[in-house]
N, C-alpha and C positions, 0 to 999 in steps of 0.2 A: 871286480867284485865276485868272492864265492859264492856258490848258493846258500851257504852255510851265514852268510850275510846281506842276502838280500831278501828284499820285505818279502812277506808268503803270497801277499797279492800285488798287484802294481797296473796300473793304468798306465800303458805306453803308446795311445792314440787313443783321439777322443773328435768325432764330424758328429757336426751337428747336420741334421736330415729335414727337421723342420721345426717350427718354433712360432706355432700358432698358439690353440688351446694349451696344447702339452707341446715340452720338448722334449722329440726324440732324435739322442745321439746313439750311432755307432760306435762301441767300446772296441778297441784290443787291449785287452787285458792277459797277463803272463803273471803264472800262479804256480806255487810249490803244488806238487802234486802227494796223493796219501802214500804213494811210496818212496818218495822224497826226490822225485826229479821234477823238472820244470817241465809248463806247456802254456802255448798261446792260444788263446780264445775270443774269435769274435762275438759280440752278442749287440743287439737294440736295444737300447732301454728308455722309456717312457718315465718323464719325469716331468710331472702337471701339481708337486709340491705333496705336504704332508694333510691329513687330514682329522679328523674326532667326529663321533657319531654317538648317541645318546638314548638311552631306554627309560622312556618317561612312565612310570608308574604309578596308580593312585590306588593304594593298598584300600581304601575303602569300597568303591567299587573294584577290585581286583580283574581290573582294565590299564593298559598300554595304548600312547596316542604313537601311530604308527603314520606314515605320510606313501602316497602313493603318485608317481611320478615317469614322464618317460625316459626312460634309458635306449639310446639307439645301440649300441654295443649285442644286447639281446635279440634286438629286429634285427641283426645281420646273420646271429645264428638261427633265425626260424623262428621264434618265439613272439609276441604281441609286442615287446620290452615297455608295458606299465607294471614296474617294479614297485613291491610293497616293501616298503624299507623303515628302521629306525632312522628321525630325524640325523641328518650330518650333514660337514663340508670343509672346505678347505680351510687351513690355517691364515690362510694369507700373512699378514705379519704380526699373526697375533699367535701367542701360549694357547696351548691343549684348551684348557680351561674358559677363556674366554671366549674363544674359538666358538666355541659348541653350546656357550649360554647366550650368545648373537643367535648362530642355528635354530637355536631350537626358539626364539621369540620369531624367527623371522619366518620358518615355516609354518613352527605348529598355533603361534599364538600364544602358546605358555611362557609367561617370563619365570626363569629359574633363578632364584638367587645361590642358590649354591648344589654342586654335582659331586658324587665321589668318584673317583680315577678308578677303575678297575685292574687295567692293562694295557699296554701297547700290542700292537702286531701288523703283520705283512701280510694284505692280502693276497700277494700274487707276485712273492720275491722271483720268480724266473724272469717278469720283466719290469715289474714296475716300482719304482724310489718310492711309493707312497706307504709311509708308518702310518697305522688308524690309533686311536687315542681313543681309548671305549670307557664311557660312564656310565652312571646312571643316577637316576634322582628321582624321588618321589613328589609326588604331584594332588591337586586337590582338581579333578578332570571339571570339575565345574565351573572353576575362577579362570577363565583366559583373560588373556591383560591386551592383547589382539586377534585379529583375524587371520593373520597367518596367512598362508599359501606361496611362500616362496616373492623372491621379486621378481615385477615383471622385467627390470631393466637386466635384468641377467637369463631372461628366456625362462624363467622358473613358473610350472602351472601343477602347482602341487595341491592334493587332494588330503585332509587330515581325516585321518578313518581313529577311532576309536574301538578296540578290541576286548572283551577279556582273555585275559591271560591265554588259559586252556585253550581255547580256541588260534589264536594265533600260533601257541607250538602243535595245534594240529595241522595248521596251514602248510606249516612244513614238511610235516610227511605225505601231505595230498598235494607239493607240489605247487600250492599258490604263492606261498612265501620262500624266493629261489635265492634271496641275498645274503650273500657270506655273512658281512658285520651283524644285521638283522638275527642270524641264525644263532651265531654266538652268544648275541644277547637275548635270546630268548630263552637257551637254553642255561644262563648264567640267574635269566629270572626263574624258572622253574626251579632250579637247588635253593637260589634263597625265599622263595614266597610257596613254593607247590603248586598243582592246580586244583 
């Protein structure tokens, strides 16, 4: 086969490393190059499945129910890792959509009957398979339908903070709010609402 006929990318080994939480395989991968020849490439890639994550709004107090949680990932770089995050989580076998209207009962106590889809995206395509699936939905912060805090049968000791608005996209510039997805949608509620 010429190169002129083989795929532009191609997986021609694939070990798996471990397959606990996440699995992570070793790729060799052989890929057309930008000035049209070929080259092989090893890389790890971390794959712990897809996920959605959601910015719960209540335009009448012009407040966001945010959840705060430990992430060990950050305690490795130096950091506290009690991440203040928009509720999310994995898809497991479920659509974008239902996905994240579980999430957000199961953390924040808000049950959401209906989210609009924003966008998809990669938080961190160098190594890791996970698409985020980003919503949002407005909210009346008064009516919780439970108590929230994540499950415990999954290690989950989440903390639901209640913010407005303005203030949480200030968190970001000062630093207390360091999460990607979070950031996005903060900065996606300030175009549509202001502060």
């Amino acid at each position: 086969m010429d190169a002129k006929t083989e795929p532009k990318v191609k997986i021609v080994a694939a070990e798996t490393l471990s397959k606990q939480f996440v699995h992570l395989q070793k790729l060799t991968v052989e890929h057309q190059t930008l000035s049209g020849g070929r080259q092989t490439v090893v890389r790890e890639i971390h794959d712990h499945g897809n996920a959605a994550t959601i910015l719960l709004y209540d335009p009448a107090r012009k407040s966001t129910i945010l959840v705060r949680q430990l992430r060990v990932p950050p305690v490795v770089n130096g950091d506290d890792g009690w991440m203040i995050e928009t509720p999310a989580g994995l898809l497991d076998s479920d659509d974008p959509l239902t996905a994240i209207l579980r999430e957000a009962m199961e953390e924040t106590g808000y049950r959401i009957d209906r989210a609009d889809y924003l966008f998809d995206a990669y938080m961190s395509p160098g190594t890791l398979t996970e698409r985020v699936s980003f919503f949002a939905a407005e909210i009346d912060a008064t009516q919780k339908a439970g108590k929230g805090g994540g499950l415990e049968d999954e290690g989950e000791d989440i903390e639901i903070l209640e913010i407005p608005l303005g203030d949480a996209y200030e968190m970001v510039g000062s630093g207390k709010i360091r999460d990607g997805k979070t950031i996005m949608l903060l900065q996606w509620a300030v175009m549509k609402y202001g502060v």
